[in-house]
C-alpha positions in Angstrom: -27.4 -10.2 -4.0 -24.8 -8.3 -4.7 -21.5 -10.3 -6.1 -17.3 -10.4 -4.2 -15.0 -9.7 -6.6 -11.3 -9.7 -5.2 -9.5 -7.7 -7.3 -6.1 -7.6 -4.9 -4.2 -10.0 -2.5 -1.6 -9.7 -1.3 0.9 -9.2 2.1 3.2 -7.8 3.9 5.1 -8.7 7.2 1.9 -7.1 8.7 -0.7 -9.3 7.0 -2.9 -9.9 4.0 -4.3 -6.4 1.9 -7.1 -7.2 0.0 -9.0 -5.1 -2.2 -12.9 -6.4 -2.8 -15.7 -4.9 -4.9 -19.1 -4.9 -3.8 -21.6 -3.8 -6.0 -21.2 0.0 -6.5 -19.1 -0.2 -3.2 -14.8 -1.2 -3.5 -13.5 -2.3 0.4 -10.0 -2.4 1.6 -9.4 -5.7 4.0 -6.6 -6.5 6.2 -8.4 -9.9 8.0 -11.3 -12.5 7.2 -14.7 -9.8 8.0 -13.0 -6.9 7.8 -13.7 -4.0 6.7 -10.6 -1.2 7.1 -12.4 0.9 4.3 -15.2 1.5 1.8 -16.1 3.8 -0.7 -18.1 4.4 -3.0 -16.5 4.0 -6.5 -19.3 6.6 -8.3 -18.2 9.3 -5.5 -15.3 8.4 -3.3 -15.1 11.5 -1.0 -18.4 10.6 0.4 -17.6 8.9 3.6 -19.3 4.9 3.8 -18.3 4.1 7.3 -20.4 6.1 10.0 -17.2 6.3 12.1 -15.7 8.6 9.5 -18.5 10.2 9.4 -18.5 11.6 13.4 -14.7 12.4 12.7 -15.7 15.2 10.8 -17.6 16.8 13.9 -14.5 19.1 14.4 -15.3 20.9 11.1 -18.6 22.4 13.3 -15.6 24.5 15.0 -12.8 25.3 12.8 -12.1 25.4 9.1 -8.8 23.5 8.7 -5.5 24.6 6.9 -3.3 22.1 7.8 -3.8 18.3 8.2 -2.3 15.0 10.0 -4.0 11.8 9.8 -2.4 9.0 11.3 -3.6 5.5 9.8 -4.3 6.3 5.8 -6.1 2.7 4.8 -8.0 3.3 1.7 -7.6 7.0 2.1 -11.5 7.8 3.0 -10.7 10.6 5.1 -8.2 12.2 3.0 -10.9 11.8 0.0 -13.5 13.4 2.0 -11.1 16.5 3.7 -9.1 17.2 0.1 -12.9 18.0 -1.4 -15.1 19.9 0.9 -12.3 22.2 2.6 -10.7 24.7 0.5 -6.7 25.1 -0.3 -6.6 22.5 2.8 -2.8 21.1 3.1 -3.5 17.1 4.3 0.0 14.8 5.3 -1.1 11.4 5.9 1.0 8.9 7.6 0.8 5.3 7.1 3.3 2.4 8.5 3.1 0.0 5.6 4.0 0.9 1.9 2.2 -1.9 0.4 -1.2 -0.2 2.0 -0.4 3.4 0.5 0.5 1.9 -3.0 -3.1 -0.3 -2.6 -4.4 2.9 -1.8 -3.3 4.8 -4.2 -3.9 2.4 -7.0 -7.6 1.3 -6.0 -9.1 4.0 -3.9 -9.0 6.7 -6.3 -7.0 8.9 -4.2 -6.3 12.4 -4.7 -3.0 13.5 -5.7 -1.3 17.3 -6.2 1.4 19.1 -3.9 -1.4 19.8 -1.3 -1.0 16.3 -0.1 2.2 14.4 1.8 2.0 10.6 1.9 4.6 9.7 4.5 5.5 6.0 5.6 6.4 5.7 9.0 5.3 4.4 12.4 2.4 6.9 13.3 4.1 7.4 16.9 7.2 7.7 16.3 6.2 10.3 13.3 4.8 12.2 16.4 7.7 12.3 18.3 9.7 13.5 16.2 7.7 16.1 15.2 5.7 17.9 12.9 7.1 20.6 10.6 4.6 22.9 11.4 1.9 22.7 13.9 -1.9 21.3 12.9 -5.4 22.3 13.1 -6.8 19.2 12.8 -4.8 15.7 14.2 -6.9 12.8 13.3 -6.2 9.0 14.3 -6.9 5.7 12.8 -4.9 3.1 13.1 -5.7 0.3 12.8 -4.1 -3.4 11.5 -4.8 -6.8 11.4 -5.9 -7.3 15.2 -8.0 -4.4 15.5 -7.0 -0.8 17.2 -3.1 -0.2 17.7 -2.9 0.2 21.3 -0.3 2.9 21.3 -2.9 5.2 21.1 -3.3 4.4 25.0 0.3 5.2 25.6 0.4 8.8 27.6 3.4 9.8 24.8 1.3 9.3 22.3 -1.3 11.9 23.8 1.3 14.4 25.0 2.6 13.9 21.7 -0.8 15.1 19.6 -1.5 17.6 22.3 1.9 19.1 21.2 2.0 18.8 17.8 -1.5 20.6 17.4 -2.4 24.3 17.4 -3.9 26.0 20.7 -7.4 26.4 19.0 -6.7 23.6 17.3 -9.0 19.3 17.5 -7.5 15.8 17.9 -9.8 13.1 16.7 -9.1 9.7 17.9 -11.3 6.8 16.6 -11.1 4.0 19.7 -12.9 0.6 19.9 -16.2 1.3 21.9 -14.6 -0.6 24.7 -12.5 1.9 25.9 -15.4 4.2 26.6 -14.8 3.2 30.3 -11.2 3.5 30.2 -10.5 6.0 33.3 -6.5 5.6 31.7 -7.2 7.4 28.4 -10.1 9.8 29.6 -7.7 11.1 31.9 -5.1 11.4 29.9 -7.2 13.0 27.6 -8.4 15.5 30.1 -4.7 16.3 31.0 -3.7 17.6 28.1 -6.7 19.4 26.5 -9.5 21.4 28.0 -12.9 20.8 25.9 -12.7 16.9 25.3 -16.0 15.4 24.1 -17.0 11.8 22.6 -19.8 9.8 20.8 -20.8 5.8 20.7 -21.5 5.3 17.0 -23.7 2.1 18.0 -21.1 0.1 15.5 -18.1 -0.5 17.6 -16.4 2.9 17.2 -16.0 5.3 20.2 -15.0 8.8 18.3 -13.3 11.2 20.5 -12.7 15.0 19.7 -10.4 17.1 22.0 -9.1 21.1 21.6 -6.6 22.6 24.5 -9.6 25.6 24.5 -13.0 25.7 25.5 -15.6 25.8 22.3 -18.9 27.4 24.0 -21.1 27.9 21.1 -25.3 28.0 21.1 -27.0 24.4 20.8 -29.5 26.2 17.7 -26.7 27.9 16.3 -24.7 24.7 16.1 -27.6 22.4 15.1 -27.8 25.2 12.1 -24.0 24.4 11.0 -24.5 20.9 11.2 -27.2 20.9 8.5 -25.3 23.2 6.6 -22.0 20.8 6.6 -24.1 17.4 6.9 -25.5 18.5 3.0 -22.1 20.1 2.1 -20.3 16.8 3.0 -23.6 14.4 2.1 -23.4 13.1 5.3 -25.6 13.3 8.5 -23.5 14.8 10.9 -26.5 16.2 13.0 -27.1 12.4 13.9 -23.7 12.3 15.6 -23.6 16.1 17.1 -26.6 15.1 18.8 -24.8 11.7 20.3 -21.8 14.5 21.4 -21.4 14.7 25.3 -18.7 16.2 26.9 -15.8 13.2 28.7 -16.5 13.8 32.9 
């Protein structure tokens, strides 16, 4: 069995941080259970969680330059984006300081002038605006009493939808219970043309949306998943084939 080492604990306003090692595995926790990320400490841009792993499904239509991802935790996404895209220019946002200095000091995160850590309030972030437009707006935030319902708010879409390039994806990663929520699939089909989602089967509803339409042959795309599922070491034909289009 393997053995719980805490190795950080400590708080903030928002709640506890702890930092856990498992085996070959370190997690980052914000409540009793939880698990807000995991990596592998031999290779930390692999991606653990299988909800990561269906966020890279926009990669199968667009190599990204540019970068947002709103909710940094132990930096999994950023790990896993700053190695397997070239010269890719990655700003991750995250409200509390005391996660981005865990982050940085546990999680082996990658550093250099291709990547922005920013503390703010991921919504307000968005309104304000981003310098420069994305290709690729991703979503996680998450704290100590599960998914931060501001993604719901219709701001917040019409926010991302602005903030992103015309051919470019927003991925939002929702609890699985809002895969009936007529609110937010509307929303969503407001403000972007080709919006599609997947059920992980672990509690994770993993939306991708782009303002154009993305037509491209089932064998063809089968073929690029394979390609990226062994670039990434990940099995991202598992999750293209759970990919159905919001109606």
């Amino acid at each position: 069995m393997n053995q719980h080492n805490l190795i950080h604990d400590s708080a903030d306003e928002y709640g506890p941080i702890r930092v856990i090692d498992v085996g070959q595995y370190r997690i980052l926790s914000f409540a009793e259970g939880d698990e807000q990320s995991r990596i592998r400490l031999a290779s930390p841009h692999i991606l653990q969680h299988e909800y990561t792993q269906a966020m890279m499904l926009p990669l199968l239509f667009i190599q990204p330059k540019r970068v947002c991802i709103l909710g940094l935790g132990g930096g999994a996404l950023v790990n896993a984006l700053y190695h397997s895209v070239p010269s890719i220019q990655i700003t991750a946002v995250e409200l509390r300081q005391e996660v981005l200095d865990t982050a940085q000091m546990y999680f082996k995160l990658p550093q250099g002038k291709r990547i922005n850590f920013v503390v703010d309030n991921a919504a307000s972030f968005l309104d304000k605006g981003l310098d420069k437009k994305v290709d690729l707006l991703m979503t996680d935030i998450y704290h100590t009493e599960g998914m931060d319902r501001s993604v719901l708010a219709t701001s917040f879409i019409e926010n991302c939808a602005r903030n992103i390039k015309e051919n470019g994806w927003l991925v939002l990663n929702c609890w699985s219970d809002y895969k009936n929520h007529e609110g937010l699939s509307e929303l969503l089909k407001d403000n972007f043309v080709d919006v599609r989602a997947l059920d992980t089967g672990t509690g994770n509803w993993v939306v991708i949306a782009c303002k154009k339409t993305h037509t491209v042959n089932a064998k063809a795309m089968k073929a690029m998943a394979q390609k990226l599922s062994t670039s990434l070491d990940i099995p991202l034909t598992k999750w293209l084939s759970r990919l159905a289009e919001i109606s």
